[in-house]
SEVEXVO-574149 format. One record per residue (C-alpha): residue in three letters; x, y, z. Coordinates in steps of 0.5 Angstrom, whole numbers, plus 500, padded with zeros to 3 digits. Example, Ala and Ser with C-alpha at 12.3 -4.5 7.8 and 13.67 -1.06 7.14 Angstrom:
% residues 2
+-----+-----+-----+-----+
!   r !  px !  py !  pz !
+-----+-----+-----+-----+
! ALA ! 525 ! 491 ! 516 !
! SER ! 527 ! 498 ! 514 !
+-----+-----+-----+-----+
This chain:
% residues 280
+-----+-----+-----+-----+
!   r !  px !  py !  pz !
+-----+-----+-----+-----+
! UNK ! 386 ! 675 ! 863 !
! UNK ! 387 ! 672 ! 855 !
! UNK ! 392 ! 677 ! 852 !
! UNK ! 389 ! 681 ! 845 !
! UNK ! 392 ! 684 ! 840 !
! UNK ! 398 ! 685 ! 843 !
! UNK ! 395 ! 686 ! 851 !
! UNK ! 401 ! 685 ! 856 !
! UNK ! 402 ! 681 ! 861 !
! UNK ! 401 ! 687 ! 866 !
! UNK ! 397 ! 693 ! 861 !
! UNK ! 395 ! 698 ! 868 !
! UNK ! 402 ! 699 ! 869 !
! UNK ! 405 ! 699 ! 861 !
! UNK ! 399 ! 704 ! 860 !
! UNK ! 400 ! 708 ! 866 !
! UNK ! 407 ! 710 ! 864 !
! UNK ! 405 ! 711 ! 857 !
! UNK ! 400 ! 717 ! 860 !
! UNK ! 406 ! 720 ! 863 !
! UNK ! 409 ! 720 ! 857 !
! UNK ! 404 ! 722 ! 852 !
! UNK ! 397 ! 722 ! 854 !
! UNK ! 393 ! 721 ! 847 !
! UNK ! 397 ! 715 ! 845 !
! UNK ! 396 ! 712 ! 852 !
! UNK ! 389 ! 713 ! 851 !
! UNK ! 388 ! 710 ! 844 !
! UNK ! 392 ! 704 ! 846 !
! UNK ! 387 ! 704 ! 852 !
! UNK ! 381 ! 703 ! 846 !
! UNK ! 384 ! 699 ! 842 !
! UNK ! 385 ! 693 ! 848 !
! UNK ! 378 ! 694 ! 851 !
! UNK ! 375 ! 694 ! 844 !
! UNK ! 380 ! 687 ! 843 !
! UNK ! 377 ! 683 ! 849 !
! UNK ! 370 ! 688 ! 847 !
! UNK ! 371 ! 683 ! 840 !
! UNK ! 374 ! 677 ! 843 !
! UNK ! 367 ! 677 ! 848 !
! UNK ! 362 ! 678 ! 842 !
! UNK ! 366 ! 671 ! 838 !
! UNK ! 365 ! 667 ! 845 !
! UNK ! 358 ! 670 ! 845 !
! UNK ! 356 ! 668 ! 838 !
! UNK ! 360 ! 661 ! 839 !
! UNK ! 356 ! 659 ! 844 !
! UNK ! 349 ! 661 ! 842 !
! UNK ! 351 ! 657 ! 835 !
! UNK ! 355 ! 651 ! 837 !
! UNK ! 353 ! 646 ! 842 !
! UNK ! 358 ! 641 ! 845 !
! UNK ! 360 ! 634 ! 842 !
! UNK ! 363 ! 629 ! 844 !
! UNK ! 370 ! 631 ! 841 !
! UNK ! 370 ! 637 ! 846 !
! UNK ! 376 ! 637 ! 851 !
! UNK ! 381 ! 643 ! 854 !
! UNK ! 385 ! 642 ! 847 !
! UNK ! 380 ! 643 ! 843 !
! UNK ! 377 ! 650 ! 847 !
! UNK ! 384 ! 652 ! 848 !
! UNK ! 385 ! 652 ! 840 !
! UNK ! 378 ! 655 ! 839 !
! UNK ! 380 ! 661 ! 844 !
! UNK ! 386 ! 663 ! 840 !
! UNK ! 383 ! 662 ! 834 !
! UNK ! 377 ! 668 ! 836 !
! UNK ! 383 ! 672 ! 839 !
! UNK ! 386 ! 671 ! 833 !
! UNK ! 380 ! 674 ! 829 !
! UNK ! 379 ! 679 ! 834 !
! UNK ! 386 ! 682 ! 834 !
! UNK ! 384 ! 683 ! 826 !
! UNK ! 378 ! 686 ! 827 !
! UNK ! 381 ! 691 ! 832 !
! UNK ! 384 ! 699 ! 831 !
! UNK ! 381 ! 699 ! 825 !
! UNK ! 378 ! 706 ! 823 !
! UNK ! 372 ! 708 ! 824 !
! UNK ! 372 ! 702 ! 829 !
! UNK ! 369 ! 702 ! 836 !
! UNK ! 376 ! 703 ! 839 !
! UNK ! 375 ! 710 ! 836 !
! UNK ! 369 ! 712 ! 838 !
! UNK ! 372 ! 709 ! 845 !
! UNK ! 378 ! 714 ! 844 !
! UNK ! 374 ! 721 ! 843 !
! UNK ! 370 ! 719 ! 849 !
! UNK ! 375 ! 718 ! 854 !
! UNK ! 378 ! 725 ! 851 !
! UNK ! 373 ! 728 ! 852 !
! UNK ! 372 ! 726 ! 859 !
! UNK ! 380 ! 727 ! 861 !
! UNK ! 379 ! 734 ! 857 !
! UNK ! 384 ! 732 ! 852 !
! UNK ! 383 ! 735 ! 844 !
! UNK ! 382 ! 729 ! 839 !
! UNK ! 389 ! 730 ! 835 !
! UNK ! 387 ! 736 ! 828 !
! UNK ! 392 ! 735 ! 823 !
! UNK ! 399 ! 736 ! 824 !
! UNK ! 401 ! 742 ! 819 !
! UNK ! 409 ! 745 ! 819 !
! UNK ! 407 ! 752 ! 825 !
! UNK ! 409 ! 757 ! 818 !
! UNK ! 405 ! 754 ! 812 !
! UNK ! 398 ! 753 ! 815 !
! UNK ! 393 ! 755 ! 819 !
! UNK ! 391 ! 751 ! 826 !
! UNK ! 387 ! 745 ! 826 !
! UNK ! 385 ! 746 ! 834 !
! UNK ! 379 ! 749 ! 837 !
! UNK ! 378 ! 746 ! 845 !
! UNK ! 382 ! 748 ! 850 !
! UNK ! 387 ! 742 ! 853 !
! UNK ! 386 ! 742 ! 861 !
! UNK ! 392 ! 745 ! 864 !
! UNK ! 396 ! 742 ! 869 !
! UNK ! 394 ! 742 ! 875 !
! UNK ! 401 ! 742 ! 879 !
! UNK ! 408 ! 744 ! 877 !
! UNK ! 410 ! 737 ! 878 !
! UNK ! 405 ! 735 ! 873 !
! UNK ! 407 ! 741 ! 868 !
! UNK ! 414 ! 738 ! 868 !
! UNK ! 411 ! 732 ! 867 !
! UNK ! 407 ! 734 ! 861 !
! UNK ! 412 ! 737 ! 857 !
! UNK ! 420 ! 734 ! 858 !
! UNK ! 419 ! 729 ! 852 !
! UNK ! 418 ! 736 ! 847 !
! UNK ! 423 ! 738 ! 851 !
! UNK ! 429 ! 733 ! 851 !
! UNK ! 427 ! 733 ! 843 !
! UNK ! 427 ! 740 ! 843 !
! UNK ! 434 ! 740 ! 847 !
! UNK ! 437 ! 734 ! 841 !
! UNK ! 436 ! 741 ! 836 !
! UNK ! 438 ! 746 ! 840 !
! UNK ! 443 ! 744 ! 845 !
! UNK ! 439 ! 748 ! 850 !
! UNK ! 438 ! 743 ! 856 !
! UNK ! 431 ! 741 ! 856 !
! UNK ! 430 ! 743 ! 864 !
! UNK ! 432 ! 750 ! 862 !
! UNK ! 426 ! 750 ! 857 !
! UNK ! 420 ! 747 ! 861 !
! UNK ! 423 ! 752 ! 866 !
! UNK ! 422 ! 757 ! 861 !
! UNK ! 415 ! 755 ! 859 !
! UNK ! 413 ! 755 ! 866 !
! UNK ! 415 ! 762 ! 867 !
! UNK ! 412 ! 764 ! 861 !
! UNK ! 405 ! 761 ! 862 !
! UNK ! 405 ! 761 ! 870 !
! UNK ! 406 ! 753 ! 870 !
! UNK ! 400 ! 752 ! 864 !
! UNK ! 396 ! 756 ! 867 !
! UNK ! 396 ! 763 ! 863 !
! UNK ! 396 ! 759 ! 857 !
! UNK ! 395 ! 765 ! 851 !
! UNK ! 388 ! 764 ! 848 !
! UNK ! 386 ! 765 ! 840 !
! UNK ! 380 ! 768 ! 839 !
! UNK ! 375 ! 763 ! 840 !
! UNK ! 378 ! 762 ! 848 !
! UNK ! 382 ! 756 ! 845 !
! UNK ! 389 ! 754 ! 846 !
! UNK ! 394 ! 757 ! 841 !
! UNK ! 400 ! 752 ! 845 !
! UNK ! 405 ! 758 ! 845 !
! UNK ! 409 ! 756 ! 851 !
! UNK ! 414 ! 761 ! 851 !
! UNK ! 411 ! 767 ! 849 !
! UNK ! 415 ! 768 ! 841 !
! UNK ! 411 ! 774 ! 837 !
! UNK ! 409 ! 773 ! 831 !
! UNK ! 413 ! 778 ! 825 !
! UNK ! 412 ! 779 ! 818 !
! UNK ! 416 ! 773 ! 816 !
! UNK ! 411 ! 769 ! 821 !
! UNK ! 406 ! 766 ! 816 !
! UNK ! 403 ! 761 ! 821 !
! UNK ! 396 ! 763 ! 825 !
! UNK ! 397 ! 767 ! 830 !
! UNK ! 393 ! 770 ! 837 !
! UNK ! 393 ! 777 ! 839 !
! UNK ! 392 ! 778 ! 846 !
! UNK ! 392 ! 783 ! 851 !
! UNK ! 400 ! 783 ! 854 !
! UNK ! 405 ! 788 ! 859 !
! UNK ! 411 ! 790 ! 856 !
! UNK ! 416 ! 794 ! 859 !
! UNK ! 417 ! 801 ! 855 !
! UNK ! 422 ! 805 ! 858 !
! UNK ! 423 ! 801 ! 865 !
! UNK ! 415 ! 803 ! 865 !
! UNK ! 410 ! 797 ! 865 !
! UNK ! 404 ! 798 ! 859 !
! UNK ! 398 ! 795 ! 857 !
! UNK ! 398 ! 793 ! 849 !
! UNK ! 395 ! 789 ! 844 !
! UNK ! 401 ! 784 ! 841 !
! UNK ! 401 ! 779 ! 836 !
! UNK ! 403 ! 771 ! 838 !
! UNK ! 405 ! 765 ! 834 !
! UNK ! 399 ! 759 ! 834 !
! UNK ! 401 ! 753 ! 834 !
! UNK ! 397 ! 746 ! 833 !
! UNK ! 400 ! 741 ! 838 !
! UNK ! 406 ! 744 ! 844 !
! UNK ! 411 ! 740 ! 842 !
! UNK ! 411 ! 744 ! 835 !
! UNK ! 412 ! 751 ! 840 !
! UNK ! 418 ! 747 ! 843 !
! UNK ! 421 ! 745 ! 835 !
! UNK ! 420 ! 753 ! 834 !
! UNK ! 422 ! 755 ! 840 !
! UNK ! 429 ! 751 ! 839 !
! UNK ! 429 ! 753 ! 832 !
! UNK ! 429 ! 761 ! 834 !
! UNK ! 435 ! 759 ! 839 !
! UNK ! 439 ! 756 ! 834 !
! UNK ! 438 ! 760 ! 828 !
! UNK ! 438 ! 767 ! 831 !
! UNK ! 444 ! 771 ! 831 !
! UNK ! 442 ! 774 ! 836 !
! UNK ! 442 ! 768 ! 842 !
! UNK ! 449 ! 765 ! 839 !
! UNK ! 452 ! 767 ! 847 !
! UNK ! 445 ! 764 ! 850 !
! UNK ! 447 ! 757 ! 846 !
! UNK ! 454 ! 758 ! 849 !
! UNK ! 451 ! 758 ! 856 !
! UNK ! 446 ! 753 ! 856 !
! UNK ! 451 ! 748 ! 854 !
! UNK ! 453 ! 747 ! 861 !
! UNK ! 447 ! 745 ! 866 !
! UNK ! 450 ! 749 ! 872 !
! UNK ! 450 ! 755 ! 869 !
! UNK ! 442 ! 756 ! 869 !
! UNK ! 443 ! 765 ! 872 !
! UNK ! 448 ! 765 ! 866 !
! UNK ! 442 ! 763 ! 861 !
! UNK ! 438 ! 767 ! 864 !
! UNK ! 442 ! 773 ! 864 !
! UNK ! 443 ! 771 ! 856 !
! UNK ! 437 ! 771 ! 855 !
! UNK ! 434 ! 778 ! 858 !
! UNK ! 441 ! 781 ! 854 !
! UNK ! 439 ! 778 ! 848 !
! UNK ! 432 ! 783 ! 849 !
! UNK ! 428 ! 775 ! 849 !
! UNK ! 423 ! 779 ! 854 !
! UNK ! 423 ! 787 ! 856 !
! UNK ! 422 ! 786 ! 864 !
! UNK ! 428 ! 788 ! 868 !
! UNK ! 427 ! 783 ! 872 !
! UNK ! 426 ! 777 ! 867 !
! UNK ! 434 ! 773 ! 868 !
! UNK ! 432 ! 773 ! 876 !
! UNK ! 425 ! 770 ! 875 !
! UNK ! 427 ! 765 ! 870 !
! UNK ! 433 ! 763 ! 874 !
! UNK ! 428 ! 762 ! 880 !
! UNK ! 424 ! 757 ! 876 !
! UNK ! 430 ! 754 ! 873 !
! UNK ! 432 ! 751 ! 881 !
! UNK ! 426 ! 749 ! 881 !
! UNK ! 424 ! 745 ! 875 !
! UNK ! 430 ! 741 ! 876 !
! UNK ! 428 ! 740 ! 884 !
! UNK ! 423 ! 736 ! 881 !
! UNK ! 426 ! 733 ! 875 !
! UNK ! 430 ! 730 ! 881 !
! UNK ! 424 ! 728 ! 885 !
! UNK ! 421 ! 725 ! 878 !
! UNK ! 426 ! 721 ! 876 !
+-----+-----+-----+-----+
């Protein structure tokens, strides 16, 4: 197979490791070949219905006639508005992914999402999902980026307990962040148990809304660093063995009212770095 605008010598494979890392990019890379051998094939077409062959015609003419309609192809491929677009949306669509809204900063404008992502169907596939926010996170916060994945996937129950906003789309608050009065992005209310007094009660609280996970994970670090409040749990994290330490930090620090939070995370903890070592 001819290679067309910039297709590698083994696509499945390259495409297969960008869907791990980022599945929407991975599928307008994905659109964007199948719409460059899509054009190629249709120059070929045309080629063959307009010219007829002549005595002059030999491999090295044919070969320079390919790379000449590889060429035109790879021009007339990703543009926008293109069939790779319209290729990308299906496949979206079909993989229960979002088309991307337009990225905003979480405290200045309302979310551009409306259609829930597709939860992870396991826990490997959550860590996955979300160690590359994670690892950025971690460059911002020195928090250890298996530590937040662990969080993430205590607070939501491995993705499966996403906080919705009113209209059942995803709000991509990984990490449970309320929204107070300095909070000026959009929010979700939900229905969530706090512990009053060691009692658990039902009451109505207001959450951050972000657009894409990765925003939860800049905002989640950004909280850690700037609070006074979690300077020791920053001093914690730093050293990756200390996982009952950070938890314990962070229960200390009032991160959530149940008694029982640092043992539960901790939990998680061990098991988010067994499989970040069954992953690698």
């Amino acid at each position: 197979m001819a290679n067309v605008a910039g297709l590698n010598a083994d696509p499945l494979a390259t495409l297969r490791s960008a869907a791990a890392r980022d599945p929407r990019a991975a599928i307008k890379e994905a659109a964007k070949q199948f719409e460059g051998l899509f054009m190629q094939e249709l120059m070929k077409s045309m080629r063959q219905a307009t010219l007829s062959s002549g005595m002059l015609d030999n491999e090295g003419t044919q070969l320079g006639t390919e790379m000449l309609d590889t060429q035109f192809a790879a021009k007339m491929t990703g543009l926008k508005g293109g069939l790779s677009e319209a290729i990308a949306r299906q496949l979206e669509r079909q993989m229960g992914l979002v088309e991307a809204g337009k990225k905003t900063s979480p405290n200045t404008n309302p979310v551009v999402q409306r259609t829930p992502l597709r939860a992870p169907t396991s826990a490997q596939e959550f860590v996955a999902l979300h160690s590359a926010a994670a690892k950025q996170a971690e460059g911002a916060s020195g928090i250890p980026a298996s530590f937040m994945v662990a969080q993430a996937a205590h607070e939501t129950g491995w993705g499966r307990k996403n906080i919705q906003m009113a209209d059942g789309s995803n709000s991509f608050n990984l990490f449970g962040i309320k929204a107070g009065a300095d909070w000026k992005g959009a929010t979700a209310k939900v229905v969530t148990t706090e512990f009053v007094n060691g009692q658990p009660k039902k009451l109505m609280q207001s959450f951050r809304a972000y657009s894409s996970y990765d925003e939860s994970f800049a905002d989640y670090a950004r909280l850690m660093k700037t609070s006074p409040r979690y300077r020791e749990v920053l001093a914690s994290a730093r050293n990756i063995g200390n996982a009952h330490g950070f938890a314990q930090g962070l229960q200390r620090a009032g991160y959530a009212t149940d008694p029982a939070y640092a043992d539960k995370l901790g939990r998680v903890i061990n098991t988010t770095l067994r499989l970040q070592r069954s992953l690698a």
